[in-house]
Every structure is written in C-alpha cells, then in structure tokens.
N, C-alpha and C positions, 0 to 999 in steps of 0.2 A: 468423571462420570463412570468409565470403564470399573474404575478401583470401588467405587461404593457400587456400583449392581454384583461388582465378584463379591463381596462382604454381604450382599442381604443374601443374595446365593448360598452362602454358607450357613448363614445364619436357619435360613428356613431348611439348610439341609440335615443341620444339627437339632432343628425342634421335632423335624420327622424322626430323625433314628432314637429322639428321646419320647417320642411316643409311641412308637412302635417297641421299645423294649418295654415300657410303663404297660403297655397294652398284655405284652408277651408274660412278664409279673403277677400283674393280676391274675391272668386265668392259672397259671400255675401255682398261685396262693388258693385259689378256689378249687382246684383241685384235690392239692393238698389237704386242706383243712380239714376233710373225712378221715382224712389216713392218719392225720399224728398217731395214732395208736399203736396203728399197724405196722408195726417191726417189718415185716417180710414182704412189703411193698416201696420199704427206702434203696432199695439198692436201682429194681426198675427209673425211682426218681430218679437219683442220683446220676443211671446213665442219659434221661431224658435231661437233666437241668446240662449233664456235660454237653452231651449234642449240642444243646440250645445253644452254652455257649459259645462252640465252636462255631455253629453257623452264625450268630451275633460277630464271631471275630475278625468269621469270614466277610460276613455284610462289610462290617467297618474297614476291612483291609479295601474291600473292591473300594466301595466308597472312597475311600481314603486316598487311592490311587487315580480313580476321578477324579479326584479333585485338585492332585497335585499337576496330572494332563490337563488340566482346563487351567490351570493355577500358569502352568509352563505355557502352553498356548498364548495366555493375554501379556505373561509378560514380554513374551517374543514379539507380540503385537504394536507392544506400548516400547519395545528399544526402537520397533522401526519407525516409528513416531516422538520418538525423543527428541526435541534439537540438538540435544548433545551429539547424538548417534548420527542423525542426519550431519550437521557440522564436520564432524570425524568425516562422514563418505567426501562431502565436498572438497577437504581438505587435500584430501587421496586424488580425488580426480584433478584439483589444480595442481598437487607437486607434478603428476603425471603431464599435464602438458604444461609446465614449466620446463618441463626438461625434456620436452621434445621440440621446447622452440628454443631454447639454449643450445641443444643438437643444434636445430636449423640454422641460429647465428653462426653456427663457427664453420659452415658454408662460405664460399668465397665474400669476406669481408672487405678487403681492399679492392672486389672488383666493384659492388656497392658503393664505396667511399668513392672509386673514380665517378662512378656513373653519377652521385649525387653532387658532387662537384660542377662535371660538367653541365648538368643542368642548372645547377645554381648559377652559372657564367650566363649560360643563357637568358636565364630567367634576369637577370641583371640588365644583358645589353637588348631586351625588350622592353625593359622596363620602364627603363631612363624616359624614350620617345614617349610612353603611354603618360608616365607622370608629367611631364611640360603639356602635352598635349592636355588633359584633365585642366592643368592649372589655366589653362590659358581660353576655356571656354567656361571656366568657375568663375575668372576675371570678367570676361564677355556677359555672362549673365546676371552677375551684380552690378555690371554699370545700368543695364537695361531694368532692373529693380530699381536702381537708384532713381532713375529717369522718369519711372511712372511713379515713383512715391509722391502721395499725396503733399506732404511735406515739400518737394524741390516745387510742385506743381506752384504753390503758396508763395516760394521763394522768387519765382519768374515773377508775381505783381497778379496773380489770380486770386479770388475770397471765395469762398462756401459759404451759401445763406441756410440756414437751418428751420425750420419750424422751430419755434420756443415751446410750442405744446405738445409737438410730437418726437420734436428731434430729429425731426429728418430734412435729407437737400433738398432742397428745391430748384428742381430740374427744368421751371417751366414756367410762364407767367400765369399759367393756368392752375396752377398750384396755389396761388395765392389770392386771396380780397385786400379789398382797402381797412386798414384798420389792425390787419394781422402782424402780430409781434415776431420778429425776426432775430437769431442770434448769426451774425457775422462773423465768420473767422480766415484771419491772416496770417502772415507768416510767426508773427512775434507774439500771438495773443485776439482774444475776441472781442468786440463791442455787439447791442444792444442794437435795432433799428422797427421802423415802424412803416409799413408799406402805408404810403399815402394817396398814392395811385399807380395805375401801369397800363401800361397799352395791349 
C-alpha cells in the first residue's frame, strides 16, 4: 500500500510539472507570434526562453530532490518493517544472549553437577515411601469400587427390577401397579416379569 500511494504521488507530481510547463508554452508561443518578424526583439526572447529554462531546471532539480527525500524516507520506513530486517535485529539479539548464558555456564559447573546430584539422592530416598504409600491407598480404593459395583452387588444373590417402559429401578412398591411389565436383571443376564400384585 505504502509502494502504490508513493507511485500515484509521483504520478500526479509529474502531470503538474507537465502542465505547468504546457501552460508556460503556450503563453510564450502567444506572445511570440506578433514578433516572428521582428529581428530586434529575438535576442530579449531568447534571454526570457533561457531564464525560463533555467528556472524549469531548477523547479525539476528541487522536485527531483523531493522526491528522492520522500523516496529515502519510505524506503527507510518499509526496511524497518521488513521481516527480513526485523529477523536480521532478532537474530543479533539472540547470538547476544546466547553468549551471555554460555559465559554464564562456564561459571562453576561441577559445583551445579554436585548440587544436582545431591538432590537427585534426595529426591530418590523420598521418594520410594511416597510411591508405596500412593500404591497402597490406589489398591485400598479399587477394592472399595469393586465392593459397590453394581455388578459384585448382583453376584452376592441381589436383582434390579426395571421399568420395561421407562427403564428405570424400582426403588419402592409404590413405584409400581398390578399389571406393570418388569425387566429383572441378575448376575448372568435379564428375564421379563409382570407385577401381579404387591403389598
């Protein structure tokens, strides 16, 4: 976006100087045009068309030099937004603290290696108790899963009667009428049953 507004920039800066010398043209052809005759008034042109295009070469130098500042300007703009450029800075700042923590390693290293060592021992003979201890309330807590599983419940000689229409237990004599269809399930598998009465 930067690169096409600097090109229409140019663009309409080059249709001004082309009409402002087209402008400059004209009146000096209209002027002229009485005088072709007149001998003894071409030299006065001659100093007026030099002037003119001195101060034309001058316009176009300023210009020109405008344009190359505003030209240098965005391109100085658009490196510090390069990722190339950006990349390049990051790279700088990481060798730089790569090789101040590379310095920093070759700081006492064997007194590190002792230090990490001796925690490792440590961390070892805490360890050991903490892992038996985990295991042994991991075992504690699966037998007591095991014990309320529905499934061991089944396996004692207990059934679950179901709603056949709803699917659900029936927790209650008041849960059910005479007549209502029941799916019973046991340890091995379910039968069918039909509530004929209840107290």
């Amino acid at each position: 976006a930067l690169l096409r507004d600097l090109r229409s920039w140019e663009r309409r800066l080059n249709q001004a100087l082309d009409n402002r010398i087209g402008g400059l043209r004209l009146r000096l052809e209209r002027q002229l045009r009485p005088l072709y005759g007149a001998r003894r008034v071409i030299s006065p042109i001659r100093r007026a068309l030099r002037d003119l295009r001195e101060q034309l070469q001058q316009m176009q130098r300023s210009d020109l030099r405008q344009r190359q500042e505003r030209l240098a300007a965005l391109h100085r703009r658009l490196m510090r937004l390069d990722p190339r450029s950006v990349l390049r800075r990051d790279q700088r700042e990481l060798a730089a603290v790569t090789a101040k923590l590379r310095d920093a390693g070759r700081l006492p290293v064997r007194q590190r290696r002792d230090r990490l060592q001796s925690l490792e021992f440590r961390l070892q003979g805490r360890g050991r108790p903490l892992v038996r201890e985990a295991r042994a309330t991991h075992a504690e807590l699966c037998a007591q899963l095991d014990a309320l599983s529905p499934l061991r419940v089944l396996e004692r000689g207990y059934a679950i009667a179901l709603h056949e229409s709803t699917d659900r237990a029936v927790r209650s004599t008041a849960e059910v009428k005479q007549g209502d269809r029941l799916r019973v399930r046991v340890s091995d598998g379910e039968f069918g049953a039909k509530v004929e009465s209840h107290d």
